[in-house]
PyMOL commands that place a pseudoatom at each C-alpha (Angstrom):
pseudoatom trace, name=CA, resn=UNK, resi=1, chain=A, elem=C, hetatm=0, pos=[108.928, 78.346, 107.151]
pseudoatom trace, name=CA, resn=UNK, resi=2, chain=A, elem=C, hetatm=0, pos=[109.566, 82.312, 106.860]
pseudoatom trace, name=CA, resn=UNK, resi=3, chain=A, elem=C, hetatm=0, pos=[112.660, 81.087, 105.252]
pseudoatom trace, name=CA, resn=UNK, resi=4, chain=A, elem=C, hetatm=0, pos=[111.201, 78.937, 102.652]
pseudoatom trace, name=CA, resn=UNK, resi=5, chain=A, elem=C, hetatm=0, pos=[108.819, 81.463, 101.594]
pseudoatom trace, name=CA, resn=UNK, resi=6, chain=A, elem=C, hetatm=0, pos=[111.644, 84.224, 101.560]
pseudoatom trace, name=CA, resn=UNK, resi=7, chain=A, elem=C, hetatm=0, pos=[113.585, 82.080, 98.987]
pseudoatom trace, name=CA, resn=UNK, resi=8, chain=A, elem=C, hetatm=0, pos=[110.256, 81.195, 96.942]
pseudoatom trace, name=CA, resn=UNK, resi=9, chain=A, elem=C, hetatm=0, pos=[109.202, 85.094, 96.934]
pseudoatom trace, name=CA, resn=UNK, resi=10, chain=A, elem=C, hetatm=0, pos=[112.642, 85.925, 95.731]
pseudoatom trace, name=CA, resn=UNK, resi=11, chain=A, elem=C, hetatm=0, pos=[112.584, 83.027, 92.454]
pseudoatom trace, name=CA, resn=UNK, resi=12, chain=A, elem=C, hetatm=0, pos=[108.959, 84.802, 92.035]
pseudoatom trace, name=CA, resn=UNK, resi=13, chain=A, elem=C, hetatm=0, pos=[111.180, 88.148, 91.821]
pseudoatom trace, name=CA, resn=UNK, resi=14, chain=A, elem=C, hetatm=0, pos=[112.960, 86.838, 89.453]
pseudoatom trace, name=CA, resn=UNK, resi=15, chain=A, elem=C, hetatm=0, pos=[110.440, 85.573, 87.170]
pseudoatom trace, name=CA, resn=UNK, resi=16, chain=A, elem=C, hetatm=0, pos=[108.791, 88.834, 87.056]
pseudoatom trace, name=CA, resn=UNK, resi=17, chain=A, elem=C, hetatm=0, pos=[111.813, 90.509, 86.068]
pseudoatom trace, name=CA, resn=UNK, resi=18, chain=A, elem=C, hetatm=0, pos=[112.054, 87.798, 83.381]
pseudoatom trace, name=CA, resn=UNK, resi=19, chain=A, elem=C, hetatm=0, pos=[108.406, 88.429, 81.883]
pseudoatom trace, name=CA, resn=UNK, resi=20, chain=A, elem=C, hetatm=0, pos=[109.257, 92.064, 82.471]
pseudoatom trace, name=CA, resn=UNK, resi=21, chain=A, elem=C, hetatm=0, pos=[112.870, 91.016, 79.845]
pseudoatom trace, name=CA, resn=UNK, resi=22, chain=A, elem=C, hetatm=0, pos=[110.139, 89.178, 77.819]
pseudoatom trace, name=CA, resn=UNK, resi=23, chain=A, elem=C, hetatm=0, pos=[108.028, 91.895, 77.014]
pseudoatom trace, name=CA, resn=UNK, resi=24, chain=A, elem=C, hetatm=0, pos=[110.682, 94.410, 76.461]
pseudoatom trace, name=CA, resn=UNK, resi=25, chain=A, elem=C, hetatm=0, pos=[111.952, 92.018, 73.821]
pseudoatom trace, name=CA, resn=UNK, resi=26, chain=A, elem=C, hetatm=0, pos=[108.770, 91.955, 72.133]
pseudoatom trace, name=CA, resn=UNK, resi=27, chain=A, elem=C, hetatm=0, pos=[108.621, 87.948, 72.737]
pseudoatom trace, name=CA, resn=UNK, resi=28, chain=A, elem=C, hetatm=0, pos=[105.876, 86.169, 71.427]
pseudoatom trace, name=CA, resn=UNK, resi=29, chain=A, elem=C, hetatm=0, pos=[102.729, 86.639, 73.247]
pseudoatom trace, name=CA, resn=UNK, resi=30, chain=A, elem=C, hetatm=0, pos=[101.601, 83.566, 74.591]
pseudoatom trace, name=CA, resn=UNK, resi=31, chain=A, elem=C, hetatm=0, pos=[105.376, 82.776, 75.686]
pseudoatom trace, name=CA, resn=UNK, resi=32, chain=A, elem=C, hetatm=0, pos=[104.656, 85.818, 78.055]
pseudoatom trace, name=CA, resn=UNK, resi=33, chain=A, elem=C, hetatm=0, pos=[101.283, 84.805, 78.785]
pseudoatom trace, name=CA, resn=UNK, resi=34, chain=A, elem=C, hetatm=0, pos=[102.604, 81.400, 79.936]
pseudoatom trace, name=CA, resn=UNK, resi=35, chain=A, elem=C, hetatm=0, pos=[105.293, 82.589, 81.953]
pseudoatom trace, name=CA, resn=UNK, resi=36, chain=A, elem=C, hetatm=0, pos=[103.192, 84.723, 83.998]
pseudoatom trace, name=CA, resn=UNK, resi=37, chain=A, elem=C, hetatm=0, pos=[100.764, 81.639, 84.407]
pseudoatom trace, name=CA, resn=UNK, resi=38, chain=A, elem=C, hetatm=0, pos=[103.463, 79.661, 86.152]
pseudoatom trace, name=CA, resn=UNK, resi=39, chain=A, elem=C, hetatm=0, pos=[104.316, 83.037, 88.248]
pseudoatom trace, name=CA, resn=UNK, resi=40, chain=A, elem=C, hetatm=0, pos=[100.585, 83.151, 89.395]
pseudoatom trace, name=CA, resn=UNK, resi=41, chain=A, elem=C, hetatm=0, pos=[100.850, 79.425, 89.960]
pseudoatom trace, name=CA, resn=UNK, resi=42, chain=A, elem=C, hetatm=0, pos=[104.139, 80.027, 92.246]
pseudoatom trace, name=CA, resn=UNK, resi=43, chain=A, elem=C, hetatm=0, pos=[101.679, 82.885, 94.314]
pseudoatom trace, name=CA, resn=UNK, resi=44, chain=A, elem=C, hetatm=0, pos=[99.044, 80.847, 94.930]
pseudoatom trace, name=CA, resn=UNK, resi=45, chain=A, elem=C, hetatm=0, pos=[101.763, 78.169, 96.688]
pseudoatom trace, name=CA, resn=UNK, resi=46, chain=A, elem=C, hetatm=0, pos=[103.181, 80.866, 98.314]
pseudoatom trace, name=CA, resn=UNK, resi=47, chain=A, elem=C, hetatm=0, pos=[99.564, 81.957, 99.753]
pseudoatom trace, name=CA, resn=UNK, resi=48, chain=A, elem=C, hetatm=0, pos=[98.418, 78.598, 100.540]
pseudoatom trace, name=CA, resn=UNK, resi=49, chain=A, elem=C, hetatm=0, pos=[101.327, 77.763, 102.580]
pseudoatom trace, name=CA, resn=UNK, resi=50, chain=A, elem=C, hetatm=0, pos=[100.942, 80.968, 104.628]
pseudoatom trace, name=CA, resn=UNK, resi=51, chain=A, elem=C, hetatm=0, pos=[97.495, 79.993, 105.048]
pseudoatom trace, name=CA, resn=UNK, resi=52, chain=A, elem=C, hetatm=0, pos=[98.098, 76.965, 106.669]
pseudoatom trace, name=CA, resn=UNK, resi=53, chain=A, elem=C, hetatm=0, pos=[100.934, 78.189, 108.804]
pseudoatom trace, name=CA, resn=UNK, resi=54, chain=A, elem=C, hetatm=0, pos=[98.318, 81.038, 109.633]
pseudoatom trace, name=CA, resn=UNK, resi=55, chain=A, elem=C, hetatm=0, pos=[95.775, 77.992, 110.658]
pseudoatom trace, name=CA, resn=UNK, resi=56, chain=A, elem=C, hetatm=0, pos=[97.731, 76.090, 112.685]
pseudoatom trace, name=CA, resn=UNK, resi=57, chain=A, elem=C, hetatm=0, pos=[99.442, 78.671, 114.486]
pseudoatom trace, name=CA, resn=UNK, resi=58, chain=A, elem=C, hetatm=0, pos=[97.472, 81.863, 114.293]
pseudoatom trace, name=CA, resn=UNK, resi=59, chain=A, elem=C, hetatm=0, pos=[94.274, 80.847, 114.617]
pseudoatom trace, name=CA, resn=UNK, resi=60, chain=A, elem=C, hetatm=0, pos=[94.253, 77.515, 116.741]
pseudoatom trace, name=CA, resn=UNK, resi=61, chain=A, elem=C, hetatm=0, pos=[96.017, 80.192, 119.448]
pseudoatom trace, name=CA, resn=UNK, resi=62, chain=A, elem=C, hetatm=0, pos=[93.239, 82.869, 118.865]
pseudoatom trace, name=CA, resn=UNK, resi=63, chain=A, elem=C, hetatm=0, pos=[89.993, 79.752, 119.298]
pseudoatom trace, name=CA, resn=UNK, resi=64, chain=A, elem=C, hetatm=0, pos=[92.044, 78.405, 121.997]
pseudoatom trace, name=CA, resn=UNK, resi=65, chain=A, elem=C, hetatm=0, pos=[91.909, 81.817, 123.766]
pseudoatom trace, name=CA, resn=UNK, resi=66, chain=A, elem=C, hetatm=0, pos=[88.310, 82.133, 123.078]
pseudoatom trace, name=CA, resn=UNK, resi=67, chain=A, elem=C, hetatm=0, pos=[88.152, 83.935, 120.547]
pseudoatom trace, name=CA, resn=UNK, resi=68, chain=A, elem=C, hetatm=0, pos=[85.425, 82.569, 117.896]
pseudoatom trace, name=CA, resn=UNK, resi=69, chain=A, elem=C, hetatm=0, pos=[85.713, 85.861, 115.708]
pseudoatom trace, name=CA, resn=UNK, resi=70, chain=A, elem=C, hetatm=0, pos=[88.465, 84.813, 114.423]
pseudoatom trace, name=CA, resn=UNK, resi=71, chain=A, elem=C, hetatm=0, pos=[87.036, 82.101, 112.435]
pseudoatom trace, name=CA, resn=UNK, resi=72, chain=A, elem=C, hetatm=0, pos=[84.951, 84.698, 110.532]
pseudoatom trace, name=CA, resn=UNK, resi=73, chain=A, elem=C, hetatm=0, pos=[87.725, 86.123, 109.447]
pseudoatom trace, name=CA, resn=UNK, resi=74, chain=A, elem=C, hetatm=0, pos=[89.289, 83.117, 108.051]
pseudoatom trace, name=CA, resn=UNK, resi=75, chain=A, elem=C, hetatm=0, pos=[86.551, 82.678, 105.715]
pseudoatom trace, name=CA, resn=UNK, resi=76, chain=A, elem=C, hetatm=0, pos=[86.828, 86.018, 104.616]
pseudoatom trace, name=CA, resn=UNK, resi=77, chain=A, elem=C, hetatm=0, pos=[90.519, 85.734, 103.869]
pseudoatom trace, name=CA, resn=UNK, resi=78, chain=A, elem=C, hetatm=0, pos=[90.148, 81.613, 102.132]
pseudoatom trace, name=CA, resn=UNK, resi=79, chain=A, elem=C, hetatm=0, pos=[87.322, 83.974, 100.213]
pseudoatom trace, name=CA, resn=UNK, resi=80, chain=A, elem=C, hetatm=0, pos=[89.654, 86.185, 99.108]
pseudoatom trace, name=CA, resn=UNK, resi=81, chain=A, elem=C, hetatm=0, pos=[92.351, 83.707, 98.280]
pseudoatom trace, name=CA, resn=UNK, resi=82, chain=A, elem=C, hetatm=0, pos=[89.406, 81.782, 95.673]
pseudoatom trace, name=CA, resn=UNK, resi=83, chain=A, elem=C, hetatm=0, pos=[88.439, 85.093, 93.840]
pseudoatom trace, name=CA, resn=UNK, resi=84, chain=A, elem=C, hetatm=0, pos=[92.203, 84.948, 91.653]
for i in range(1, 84): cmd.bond("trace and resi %d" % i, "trace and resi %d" % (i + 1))
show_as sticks, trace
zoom trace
């Protein structure tokens, strides 16, 4: 998994070096606009596949322990994750 989202993180690099290109080069605006929708969109995959390794491994070992806290703060961060 850490692998996978290494190599995704690193094309997200690279798309944010190309709106970066985009924007020095004056390119239209709602080419650059679009590109950085699909680099949000790439994120937001990123983040939800964290989250669920973070459920099933994180927190089932946390409730499993006892720990009920834990689920507050799993709300807090799914919260987080809706606001963008």
């Amino acid at each position: 998994m850490k692998k996978n989202l290494v190599t995704r993180l690193n094309r997200i690099e690279g798309q944010i070096r190309g709106i970066k290109g985009l924007i020095e080069k004056d390119t239209y605006c709602d080419d650059v606009i679009t590109q950085i929708s699909a680099t949000q969109a790439a994120l937001n995959s990123v983040a939800k596949l964290l989250l669920e390794g973070h459920m099933k491994t994180c927190i089932v070992e946390r409730i499993q322990e006892g720990d009920q806290e834990v689920v507050d703060e799993l709300l807090v961060t799914i919260q987080r994750l809706m606001k963008k």
